[in-house]
TINUKOL-631944 format. One record per residue: x, y, z of N, C-alpha, C in turn. Coordinates in pm, whole numbers, padded with zeros to 5 digits, always signed. Each point is the difference from the previous one (the first is absolute). Layout:
REM TINUKOL-631944
XYZXYZXYZ/...
***
This chain:
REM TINUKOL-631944
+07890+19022+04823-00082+00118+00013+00086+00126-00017/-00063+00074-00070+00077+00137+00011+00008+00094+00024/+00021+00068+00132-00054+00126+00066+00083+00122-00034/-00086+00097+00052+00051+00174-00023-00022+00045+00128/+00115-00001+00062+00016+00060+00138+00033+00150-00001/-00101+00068+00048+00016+00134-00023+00063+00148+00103/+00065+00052+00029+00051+00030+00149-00037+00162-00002/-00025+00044+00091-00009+00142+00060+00176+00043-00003/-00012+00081-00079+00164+00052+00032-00007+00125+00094/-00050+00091+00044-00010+00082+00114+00005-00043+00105/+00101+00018+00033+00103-00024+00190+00017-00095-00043/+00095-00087+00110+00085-00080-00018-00064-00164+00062/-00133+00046+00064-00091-00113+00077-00053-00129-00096/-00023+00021-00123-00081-00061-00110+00083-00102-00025/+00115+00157-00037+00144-00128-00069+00061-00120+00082/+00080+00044+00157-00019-00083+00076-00097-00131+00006/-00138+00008+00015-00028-00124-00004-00010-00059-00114/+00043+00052-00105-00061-00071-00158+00132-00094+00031/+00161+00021+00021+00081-00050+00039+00001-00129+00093/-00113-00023+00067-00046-00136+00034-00054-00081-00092/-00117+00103-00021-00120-00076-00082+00078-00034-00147/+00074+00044-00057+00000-00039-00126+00089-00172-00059/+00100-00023+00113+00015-00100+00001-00072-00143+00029/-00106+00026+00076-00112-00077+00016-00096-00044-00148/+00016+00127-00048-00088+00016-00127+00046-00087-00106/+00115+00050-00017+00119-00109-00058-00029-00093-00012/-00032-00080+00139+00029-00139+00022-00155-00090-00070/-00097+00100-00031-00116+00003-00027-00070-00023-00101/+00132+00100-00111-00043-00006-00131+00088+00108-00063/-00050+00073-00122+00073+00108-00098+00024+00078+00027/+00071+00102+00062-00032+00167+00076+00052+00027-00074/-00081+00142-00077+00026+00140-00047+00006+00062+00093/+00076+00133+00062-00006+00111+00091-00018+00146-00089/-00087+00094+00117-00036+00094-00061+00027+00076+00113/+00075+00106-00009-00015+00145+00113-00039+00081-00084/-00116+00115+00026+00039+00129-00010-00015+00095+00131/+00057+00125-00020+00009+00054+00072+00177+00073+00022/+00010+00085+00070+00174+00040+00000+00071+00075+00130/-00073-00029+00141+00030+00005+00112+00078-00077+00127/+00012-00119-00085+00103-00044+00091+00125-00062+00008/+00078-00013+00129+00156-00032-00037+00014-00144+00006/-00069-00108+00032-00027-00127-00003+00033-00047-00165/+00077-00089+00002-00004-00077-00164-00049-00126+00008/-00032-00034-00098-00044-00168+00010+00105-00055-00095/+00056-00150+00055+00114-00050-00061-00053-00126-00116/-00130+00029-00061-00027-00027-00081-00002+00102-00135/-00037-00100-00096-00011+00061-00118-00156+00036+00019/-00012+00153-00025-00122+00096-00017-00043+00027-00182/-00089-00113-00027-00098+00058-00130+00020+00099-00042/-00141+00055+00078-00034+00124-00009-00006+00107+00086/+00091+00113-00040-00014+00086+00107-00038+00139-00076/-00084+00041+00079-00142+00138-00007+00039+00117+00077/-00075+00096-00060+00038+00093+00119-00124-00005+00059/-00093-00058-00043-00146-00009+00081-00036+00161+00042/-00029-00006+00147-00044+00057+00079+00071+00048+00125/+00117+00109+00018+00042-00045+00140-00038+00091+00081/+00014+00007+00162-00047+00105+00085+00118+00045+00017/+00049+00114-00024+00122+00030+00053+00051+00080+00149/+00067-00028+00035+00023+00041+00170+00040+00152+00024/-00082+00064+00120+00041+00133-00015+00086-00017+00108/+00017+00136+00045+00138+00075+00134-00079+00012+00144/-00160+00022-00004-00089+00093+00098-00060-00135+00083/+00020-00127-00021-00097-00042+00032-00058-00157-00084/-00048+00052-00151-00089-00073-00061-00006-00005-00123/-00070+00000-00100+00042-00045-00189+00010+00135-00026/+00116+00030-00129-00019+00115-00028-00083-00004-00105/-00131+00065-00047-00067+00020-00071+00042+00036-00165/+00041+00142+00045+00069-00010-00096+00065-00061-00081/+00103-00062+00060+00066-00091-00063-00056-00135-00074/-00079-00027+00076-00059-00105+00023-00101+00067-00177/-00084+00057-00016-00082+00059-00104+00093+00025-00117/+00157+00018-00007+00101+00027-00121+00013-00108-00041/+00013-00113+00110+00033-00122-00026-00103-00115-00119/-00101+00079+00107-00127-00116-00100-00072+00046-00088/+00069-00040-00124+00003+00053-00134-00108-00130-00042/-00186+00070+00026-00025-00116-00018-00006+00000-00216/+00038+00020-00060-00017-00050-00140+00121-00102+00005/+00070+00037+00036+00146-00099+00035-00068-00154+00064/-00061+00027+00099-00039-00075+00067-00104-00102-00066/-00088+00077-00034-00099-00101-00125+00094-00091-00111/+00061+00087-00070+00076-00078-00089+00097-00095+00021/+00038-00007+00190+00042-00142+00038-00093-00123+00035/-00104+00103+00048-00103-00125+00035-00046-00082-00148/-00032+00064-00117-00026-00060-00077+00109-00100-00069/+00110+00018-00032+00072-00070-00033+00076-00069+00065/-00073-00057+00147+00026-00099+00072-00081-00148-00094/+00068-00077-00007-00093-00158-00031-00042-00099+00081/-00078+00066+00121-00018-00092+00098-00125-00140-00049/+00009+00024-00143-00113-00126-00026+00099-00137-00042/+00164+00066-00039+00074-00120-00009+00035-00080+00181/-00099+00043+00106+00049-00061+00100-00079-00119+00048/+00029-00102+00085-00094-00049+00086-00095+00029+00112/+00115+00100+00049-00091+00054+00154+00111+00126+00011/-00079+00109+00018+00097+00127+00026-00013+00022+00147/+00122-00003+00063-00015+00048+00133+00067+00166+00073/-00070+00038+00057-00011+00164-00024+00051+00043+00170/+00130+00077+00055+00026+00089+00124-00010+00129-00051/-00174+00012+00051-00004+00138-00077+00012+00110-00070/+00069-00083-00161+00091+00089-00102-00126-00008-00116/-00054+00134-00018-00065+00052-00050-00010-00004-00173/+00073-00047-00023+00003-00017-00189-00048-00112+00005/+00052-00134+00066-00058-00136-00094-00145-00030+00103/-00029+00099+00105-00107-00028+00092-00109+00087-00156/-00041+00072-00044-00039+00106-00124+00005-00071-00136/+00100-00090-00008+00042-00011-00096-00133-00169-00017/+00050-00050+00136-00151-00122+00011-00103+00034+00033/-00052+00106+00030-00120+00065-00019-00059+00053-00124/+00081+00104-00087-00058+00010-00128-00013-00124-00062/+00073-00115-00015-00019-00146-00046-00068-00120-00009/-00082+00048+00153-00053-00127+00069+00062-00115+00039/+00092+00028+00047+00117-00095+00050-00047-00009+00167/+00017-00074+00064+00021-00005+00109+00160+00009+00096/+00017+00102+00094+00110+00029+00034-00002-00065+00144/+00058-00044+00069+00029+00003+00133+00093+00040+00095/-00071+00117+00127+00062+00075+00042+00103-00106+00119/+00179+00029+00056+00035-00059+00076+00105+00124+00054/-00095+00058+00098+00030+00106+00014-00050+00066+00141/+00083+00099+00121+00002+00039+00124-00135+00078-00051/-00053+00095-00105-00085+00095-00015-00115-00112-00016/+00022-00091-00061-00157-00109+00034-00025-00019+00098/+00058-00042+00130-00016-00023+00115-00075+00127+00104/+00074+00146-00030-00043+00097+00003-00120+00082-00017/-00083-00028-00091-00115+00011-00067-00110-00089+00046/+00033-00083+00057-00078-00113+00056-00130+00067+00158/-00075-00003-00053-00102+00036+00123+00052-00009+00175/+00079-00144-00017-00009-00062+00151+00121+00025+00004/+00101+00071-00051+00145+00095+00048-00039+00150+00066/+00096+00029+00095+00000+00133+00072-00008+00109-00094/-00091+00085+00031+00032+00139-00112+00053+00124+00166/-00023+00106-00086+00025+00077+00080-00174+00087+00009/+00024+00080+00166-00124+00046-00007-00050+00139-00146/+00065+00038-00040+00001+00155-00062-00034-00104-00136/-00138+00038-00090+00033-00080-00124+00064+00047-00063/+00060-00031-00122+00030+00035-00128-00066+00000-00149/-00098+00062-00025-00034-00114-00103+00064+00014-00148/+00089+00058-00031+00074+00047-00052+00117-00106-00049/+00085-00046+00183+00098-00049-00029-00057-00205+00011/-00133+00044+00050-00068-00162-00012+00014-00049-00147/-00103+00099-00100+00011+00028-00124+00115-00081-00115/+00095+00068+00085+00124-00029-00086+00058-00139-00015/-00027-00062+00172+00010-00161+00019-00055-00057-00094/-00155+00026-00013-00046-00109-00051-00006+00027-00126/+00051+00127-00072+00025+00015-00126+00071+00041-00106/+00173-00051+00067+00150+00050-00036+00010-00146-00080/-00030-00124+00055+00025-00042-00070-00099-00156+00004/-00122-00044-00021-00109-00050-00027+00015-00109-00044/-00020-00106+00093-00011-00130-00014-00086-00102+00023/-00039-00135-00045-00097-00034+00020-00036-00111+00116/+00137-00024+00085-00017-00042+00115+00113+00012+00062/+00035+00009+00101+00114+00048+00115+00003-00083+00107/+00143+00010+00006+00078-00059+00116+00103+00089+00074/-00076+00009+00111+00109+00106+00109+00102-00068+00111/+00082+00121+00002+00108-00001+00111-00035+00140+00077/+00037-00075+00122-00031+00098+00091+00071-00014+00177/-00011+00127+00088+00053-00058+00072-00046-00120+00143/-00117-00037-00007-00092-00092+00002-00097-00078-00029/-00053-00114-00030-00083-00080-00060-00131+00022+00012/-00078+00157-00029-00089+00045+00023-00161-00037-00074/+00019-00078-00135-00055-00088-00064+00031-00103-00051/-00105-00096-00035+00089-00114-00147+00030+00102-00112/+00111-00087-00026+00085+00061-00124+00106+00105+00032/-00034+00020+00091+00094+00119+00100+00124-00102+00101/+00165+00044-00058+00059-00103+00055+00125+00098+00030/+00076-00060+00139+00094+00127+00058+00096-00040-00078/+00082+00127+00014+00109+00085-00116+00132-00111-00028/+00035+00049-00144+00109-00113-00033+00116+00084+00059/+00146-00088+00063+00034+00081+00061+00150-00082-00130/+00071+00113+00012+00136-00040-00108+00046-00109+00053/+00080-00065-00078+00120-00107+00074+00090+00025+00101/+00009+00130-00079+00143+00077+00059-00009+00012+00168/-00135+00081-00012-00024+00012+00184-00087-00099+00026/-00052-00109-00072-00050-00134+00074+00078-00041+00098/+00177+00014-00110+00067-00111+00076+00084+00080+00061/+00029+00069+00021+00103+00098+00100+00009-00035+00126/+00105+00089+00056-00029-00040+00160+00016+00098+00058/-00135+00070+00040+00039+00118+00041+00055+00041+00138/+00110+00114-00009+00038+00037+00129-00055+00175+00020/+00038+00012+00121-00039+00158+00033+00149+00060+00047/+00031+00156-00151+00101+00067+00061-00092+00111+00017/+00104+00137-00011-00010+00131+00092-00114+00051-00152/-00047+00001-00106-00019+00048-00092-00146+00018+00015/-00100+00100-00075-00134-00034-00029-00046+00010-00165/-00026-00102-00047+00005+00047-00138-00158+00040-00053/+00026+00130-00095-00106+00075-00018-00010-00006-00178/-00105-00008-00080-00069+00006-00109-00158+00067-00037/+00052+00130+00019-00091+00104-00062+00012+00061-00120/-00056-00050-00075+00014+00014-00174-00047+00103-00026/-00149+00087+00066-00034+00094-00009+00001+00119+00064/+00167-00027+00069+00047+00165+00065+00111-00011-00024/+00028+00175-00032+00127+00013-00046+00157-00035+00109/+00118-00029-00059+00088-00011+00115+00017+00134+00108/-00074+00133-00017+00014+00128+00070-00129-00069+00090/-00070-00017-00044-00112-00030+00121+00050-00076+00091/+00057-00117-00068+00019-00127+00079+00109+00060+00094/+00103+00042-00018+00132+00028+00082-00083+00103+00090/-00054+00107-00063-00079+00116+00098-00051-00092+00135/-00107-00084-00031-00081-00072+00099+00128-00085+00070/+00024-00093-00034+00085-00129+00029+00116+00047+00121/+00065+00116-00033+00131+00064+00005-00019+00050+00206/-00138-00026-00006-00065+00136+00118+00098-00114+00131/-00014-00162-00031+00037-00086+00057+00130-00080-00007/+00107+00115+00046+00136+00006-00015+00099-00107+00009/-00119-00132+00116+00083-00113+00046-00046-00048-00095/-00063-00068-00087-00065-00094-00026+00115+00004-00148/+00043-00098-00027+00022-00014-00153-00105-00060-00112/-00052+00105-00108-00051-00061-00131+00066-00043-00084/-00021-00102-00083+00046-00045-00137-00167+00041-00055/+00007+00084-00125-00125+00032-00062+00040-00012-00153/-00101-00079-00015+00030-00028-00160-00071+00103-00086/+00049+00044-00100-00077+00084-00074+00011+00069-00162/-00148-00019-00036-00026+00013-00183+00070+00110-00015/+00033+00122+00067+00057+00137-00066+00095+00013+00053/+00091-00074+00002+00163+00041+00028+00074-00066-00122/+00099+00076-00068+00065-00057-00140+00119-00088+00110/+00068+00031+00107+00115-00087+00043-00041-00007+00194/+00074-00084+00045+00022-00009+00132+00055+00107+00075/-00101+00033+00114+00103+00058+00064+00001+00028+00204/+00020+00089+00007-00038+00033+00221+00011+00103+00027/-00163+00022+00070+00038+00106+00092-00044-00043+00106/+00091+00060+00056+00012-00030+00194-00022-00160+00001/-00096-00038+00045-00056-00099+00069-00060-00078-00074/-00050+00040-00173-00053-00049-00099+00065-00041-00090/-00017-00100-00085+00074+00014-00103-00120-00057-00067/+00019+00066-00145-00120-00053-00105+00084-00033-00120/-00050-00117-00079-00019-00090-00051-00075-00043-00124/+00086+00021-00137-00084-00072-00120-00063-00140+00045/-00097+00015-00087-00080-00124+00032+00073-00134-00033/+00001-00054+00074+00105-00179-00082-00075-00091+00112/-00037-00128-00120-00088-00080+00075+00077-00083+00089/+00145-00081-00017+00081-00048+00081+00000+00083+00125/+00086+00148-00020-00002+00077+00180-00120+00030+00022/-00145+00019-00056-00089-00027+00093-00058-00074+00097/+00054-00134-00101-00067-00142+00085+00106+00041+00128/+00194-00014-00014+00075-00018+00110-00057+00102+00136/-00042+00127-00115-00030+00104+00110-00126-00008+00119/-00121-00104-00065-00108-00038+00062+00066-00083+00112/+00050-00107-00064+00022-00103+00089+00028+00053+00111/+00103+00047+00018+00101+00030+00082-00044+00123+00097/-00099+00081-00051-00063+00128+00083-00073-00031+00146/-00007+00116+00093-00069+00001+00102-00126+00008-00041/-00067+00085-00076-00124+00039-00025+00064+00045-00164/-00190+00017-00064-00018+00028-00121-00078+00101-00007/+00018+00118-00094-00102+00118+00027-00029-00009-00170/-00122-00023-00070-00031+00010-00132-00138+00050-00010/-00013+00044-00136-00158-00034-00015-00072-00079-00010/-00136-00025-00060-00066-00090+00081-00075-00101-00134/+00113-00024-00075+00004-00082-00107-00055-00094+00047/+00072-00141-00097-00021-00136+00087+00092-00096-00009/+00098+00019-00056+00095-00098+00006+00101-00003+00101/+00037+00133+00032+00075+00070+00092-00030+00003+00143/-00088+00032+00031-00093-00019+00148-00029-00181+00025/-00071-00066-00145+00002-00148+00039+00160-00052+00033/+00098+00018-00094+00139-00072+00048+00050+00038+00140/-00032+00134+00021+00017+00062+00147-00043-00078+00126/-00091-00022-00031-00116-00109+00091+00075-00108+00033/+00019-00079-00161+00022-00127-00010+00199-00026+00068/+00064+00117+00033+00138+00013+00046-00025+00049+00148/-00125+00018+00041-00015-00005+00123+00073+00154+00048/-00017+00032-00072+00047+00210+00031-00163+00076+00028/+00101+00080+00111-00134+00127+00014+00019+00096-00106/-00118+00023-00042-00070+00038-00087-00077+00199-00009/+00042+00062-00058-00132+00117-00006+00013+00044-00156/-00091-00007-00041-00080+00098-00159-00073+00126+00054/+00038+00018-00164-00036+00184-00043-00103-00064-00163/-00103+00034+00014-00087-00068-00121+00032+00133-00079/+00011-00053-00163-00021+00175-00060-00063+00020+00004/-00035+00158-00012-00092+00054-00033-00082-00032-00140/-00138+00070-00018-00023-00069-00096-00038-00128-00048/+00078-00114+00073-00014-00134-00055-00066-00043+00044/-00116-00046-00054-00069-00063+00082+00011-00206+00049/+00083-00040-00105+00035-00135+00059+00105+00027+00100/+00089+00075+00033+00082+00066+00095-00079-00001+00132/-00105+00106+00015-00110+00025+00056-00049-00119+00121/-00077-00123-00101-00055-00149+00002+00135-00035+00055/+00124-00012-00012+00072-00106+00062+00070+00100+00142/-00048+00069+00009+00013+00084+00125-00108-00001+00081/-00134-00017-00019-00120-00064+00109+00083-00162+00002/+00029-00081-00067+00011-00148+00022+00138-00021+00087/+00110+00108-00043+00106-00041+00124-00063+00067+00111/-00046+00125+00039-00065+00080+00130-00049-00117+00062/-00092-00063-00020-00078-00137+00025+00096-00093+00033/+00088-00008-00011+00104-00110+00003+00077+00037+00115/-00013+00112+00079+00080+00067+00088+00125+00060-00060/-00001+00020-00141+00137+00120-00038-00043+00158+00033/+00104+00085+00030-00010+00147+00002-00014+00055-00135/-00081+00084-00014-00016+00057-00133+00011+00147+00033/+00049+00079-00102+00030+00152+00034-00057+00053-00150/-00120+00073-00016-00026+00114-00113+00077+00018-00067/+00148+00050+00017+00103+00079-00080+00104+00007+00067/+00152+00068-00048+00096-00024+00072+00001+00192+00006/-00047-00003+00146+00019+00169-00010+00080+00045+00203/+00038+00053+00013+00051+00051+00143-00110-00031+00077/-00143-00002-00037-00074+00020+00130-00057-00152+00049/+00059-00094-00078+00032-00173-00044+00066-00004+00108/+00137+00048+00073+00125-00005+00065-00057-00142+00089/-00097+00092+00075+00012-00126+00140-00034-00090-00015/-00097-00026-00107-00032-00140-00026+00070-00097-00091/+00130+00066-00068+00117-00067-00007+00073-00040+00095/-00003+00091+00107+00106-00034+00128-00069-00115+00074/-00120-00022-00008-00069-00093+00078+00007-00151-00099/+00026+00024-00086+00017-00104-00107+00138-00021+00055/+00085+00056-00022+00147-00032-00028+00054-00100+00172/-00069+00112+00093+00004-00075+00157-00077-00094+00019/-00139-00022-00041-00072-00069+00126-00091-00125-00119/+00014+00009-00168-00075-00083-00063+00074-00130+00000/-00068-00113-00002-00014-00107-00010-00029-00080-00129/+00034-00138-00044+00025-00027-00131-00180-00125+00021/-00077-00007-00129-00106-00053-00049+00014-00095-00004/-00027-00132+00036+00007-00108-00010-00091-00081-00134/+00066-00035-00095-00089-00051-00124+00096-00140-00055/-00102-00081-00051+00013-00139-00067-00023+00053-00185/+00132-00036-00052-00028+00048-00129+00097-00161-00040/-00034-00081-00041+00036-00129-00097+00015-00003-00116/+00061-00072-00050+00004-00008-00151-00053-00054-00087/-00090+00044-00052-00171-00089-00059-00006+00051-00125/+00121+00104-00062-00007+00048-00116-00030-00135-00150/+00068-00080+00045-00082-00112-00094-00102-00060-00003/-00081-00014+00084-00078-00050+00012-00115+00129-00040/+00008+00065+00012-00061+00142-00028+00017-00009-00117/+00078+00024-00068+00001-00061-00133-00057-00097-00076/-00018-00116+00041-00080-00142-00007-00122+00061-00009/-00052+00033+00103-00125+00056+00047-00068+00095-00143/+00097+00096-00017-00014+00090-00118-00085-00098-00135/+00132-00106-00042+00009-00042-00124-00127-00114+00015/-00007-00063+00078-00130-00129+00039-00134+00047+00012/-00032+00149-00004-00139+00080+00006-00007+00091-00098/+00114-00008-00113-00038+00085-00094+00071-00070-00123/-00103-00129-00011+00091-00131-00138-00091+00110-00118/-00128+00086+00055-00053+00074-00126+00059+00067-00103/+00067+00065+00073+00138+00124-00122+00060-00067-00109/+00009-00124+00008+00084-00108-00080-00064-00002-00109/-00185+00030-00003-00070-00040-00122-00045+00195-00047/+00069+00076+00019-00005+00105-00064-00011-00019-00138/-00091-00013-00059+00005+00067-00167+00113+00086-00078/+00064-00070-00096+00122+00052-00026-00044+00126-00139/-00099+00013+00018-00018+00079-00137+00040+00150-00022/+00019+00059+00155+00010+00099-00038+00109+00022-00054/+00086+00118-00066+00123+00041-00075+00030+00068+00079/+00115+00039-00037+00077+00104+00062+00002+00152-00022/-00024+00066+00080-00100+00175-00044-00136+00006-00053/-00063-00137+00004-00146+00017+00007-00072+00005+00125/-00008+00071+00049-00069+00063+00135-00166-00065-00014/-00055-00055+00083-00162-00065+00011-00073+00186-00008/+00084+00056+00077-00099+00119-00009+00077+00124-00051/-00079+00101-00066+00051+00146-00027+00034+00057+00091/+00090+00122-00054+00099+00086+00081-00142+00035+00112/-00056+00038-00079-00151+00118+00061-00020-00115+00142/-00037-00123-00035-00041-00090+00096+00106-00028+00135/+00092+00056-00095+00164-00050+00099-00009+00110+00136/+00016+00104-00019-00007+00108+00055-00151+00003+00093/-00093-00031-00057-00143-00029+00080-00010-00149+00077/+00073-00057+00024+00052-00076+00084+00045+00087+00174/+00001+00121+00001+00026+00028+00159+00168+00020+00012/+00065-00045-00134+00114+00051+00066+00064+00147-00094/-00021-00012-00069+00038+00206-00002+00003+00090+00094/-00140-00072+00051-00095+00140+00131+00123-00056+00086/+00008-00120+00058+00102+00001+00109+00148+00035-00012/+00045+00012-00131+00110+00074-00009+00026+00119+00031/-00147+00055-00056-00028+00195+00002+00008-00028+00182/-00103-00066+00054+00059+00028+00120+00103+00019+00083/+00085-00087-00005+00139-00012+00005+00097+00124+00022/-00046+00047-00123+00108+00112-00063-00066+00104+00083/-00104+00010+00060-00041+00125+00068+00069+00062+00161/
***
């Protein structure tokens, strides 16, 4: 069989678990790999196909996506002209972590894609949302990147098909101890914020990893940190507590190392948002933003929180199994289409719902 495993390259969460999953896949059948996207410091130690610039969200300083940036970036004619000259009809079964070209690319086609992905799980009725809607950033879930059946991760087994988070090898198998450190990963504040806030708490030592620093360095009590996936894992392990946003790979390994825990969801995000009602629920501290008037309910974190008790196993194969044994259909895809023959016109492409959700985006 020959699959097209397709990866979210924005943050470093996607990549991480594709780094499980893809050896499984392996063992399975043909893998092609596909990233696009250009946000994160994670590599995969495979050979990558195809790599896109897709779609990425890019991280601001304040908080949450910078728009801007984020709108320079997504050059959608660029973007069309990858989706089309993807050949997802030379595949058996395309499997999709919410990367937006070959999810588009089996939609203009009539291909069937399957989602294996934290944002499927997310989207799911019988997962936590938050009270404030979005419909905006709902929108975007269910139409960044469009598939025709899904399989979620999440940080509890909140439906079928919904299965808790793959957790790396690396910190599967560790052994964690507790030193003097708290390690922090806020992608969407700048290192002035972070030291501003962080700094107020003179005893405490941070290790803070972070997207906008070109080298290492310390102040006072902080020291921040290019991103590197090795000293993150050592730095998790080994921490008193973890202060991040409210991703999911990061908060689940947190869990799963038996560390206390508090998130900052971005702003803006609304799957951020959703996995901040589902840890709240879980008994984690959640804080709006990282601002001075936050203080005490850091200090009450740092003194008096307590670590979540969760069962996370290793079922990533079998999850897999599961995948490939309920979807033998993809296999009999019709090979006719060509390559840059699109099932539908540009006009139709665009009237599909996702232009408008781009324009949104950018607003």
């Amino acid at each position: 069989m020959k699959i097209l495993y397709a990866i979210q390259g924005t943050g470093n969460g996607h990549l991480s678990r594709a780094r499980e999953i893809i050896p499984i896949l392996q063992n399975k059948g043909e893998v092609d790999i596909l990233v696009s996207g250009t946000e994160a410091e994670v590599d995969l130690p495979f050979n990558v196909k195809y790599t896109f610039k897709g779609l990425s969200f890019v991280f601001g300083k304040k908080g949450g996506i910078d728009l801007l940036a984020t709108y320079k970036k997504g050059n959608l004619k660029r973007l069309y002209a990858e989706i089309r000259q993807l050949p997802v009809a030379d595949y058996d079964l395309v499997i999709n972590d919410f990367e937006p070209v070959s999810a588009w690319a089996c939609k203009l086609n009539q291909i069937p894609c399957i989602g294996l992905s934290h944002q499927a799980a997310v989207i799911n009725k019988k997962s936590p949302k938050p009270k404030k809607k979005d419909l905006v950033g709902n929108a975007v879930l269910h139409n960044y990147a469009p598939v025709t059946d899904q399989y979620g991760f999440h940080f509890e087994m909140y439906d079928n098909k919904i299965f808790t988070p793959v957790i790396r090898s690396e910190v599967r198998h560790s052994i964690p101890v507790t030193k003097e450190h708290y390690t922090v990963y806020l992608p969407a504040y700048s290192d002035d914020r972070i030291i501003k806030i962080l700094g107020q708490f003179e005893d405490v030592h941070w290790q803070v990893f972070s997207k906008h620093c070109s080298k290492n360095y310390q102040d006072n009590n902080i020291s921040i940190q290019r991103i590197n996936n090795d000293d993150f894992i050592e730095s998790m392990v080994s921490c008193k507590g973890i202060l991040c946003g409210a991703g999911f790979e990061t908060p689940a390994e947190a869990m799963f190392l038996k560390k206390k825990l508090m998130v900052i969801p971005m702003k803006g995000q609304y799957e951020q948002q959703c996995n901040a009602a589902a840890l709240k629920k879980m008994g984690i501290p959640v804080i709006k933003s990282l601002k001075l008037k936050h203080l005490d309910k850091i200090k009450h974190w740092l003194n008096y929180a307590s670590t979540v008790s969760v069962d996370y196993p290793d079922i990533t194969e079998s999850i897999i199994d599961e995948l490939l044994a309920a979807n033998q259909f993809s296999r009999n895809v019709k090979k006719e289409v060509q390559l840059g023959e699109a099932v539908y016109s540009d006009k139709k492409f665009w009237n599909l719902n996702f232009g408008k959700i781009l324009q949104q985006i950018s607003r």
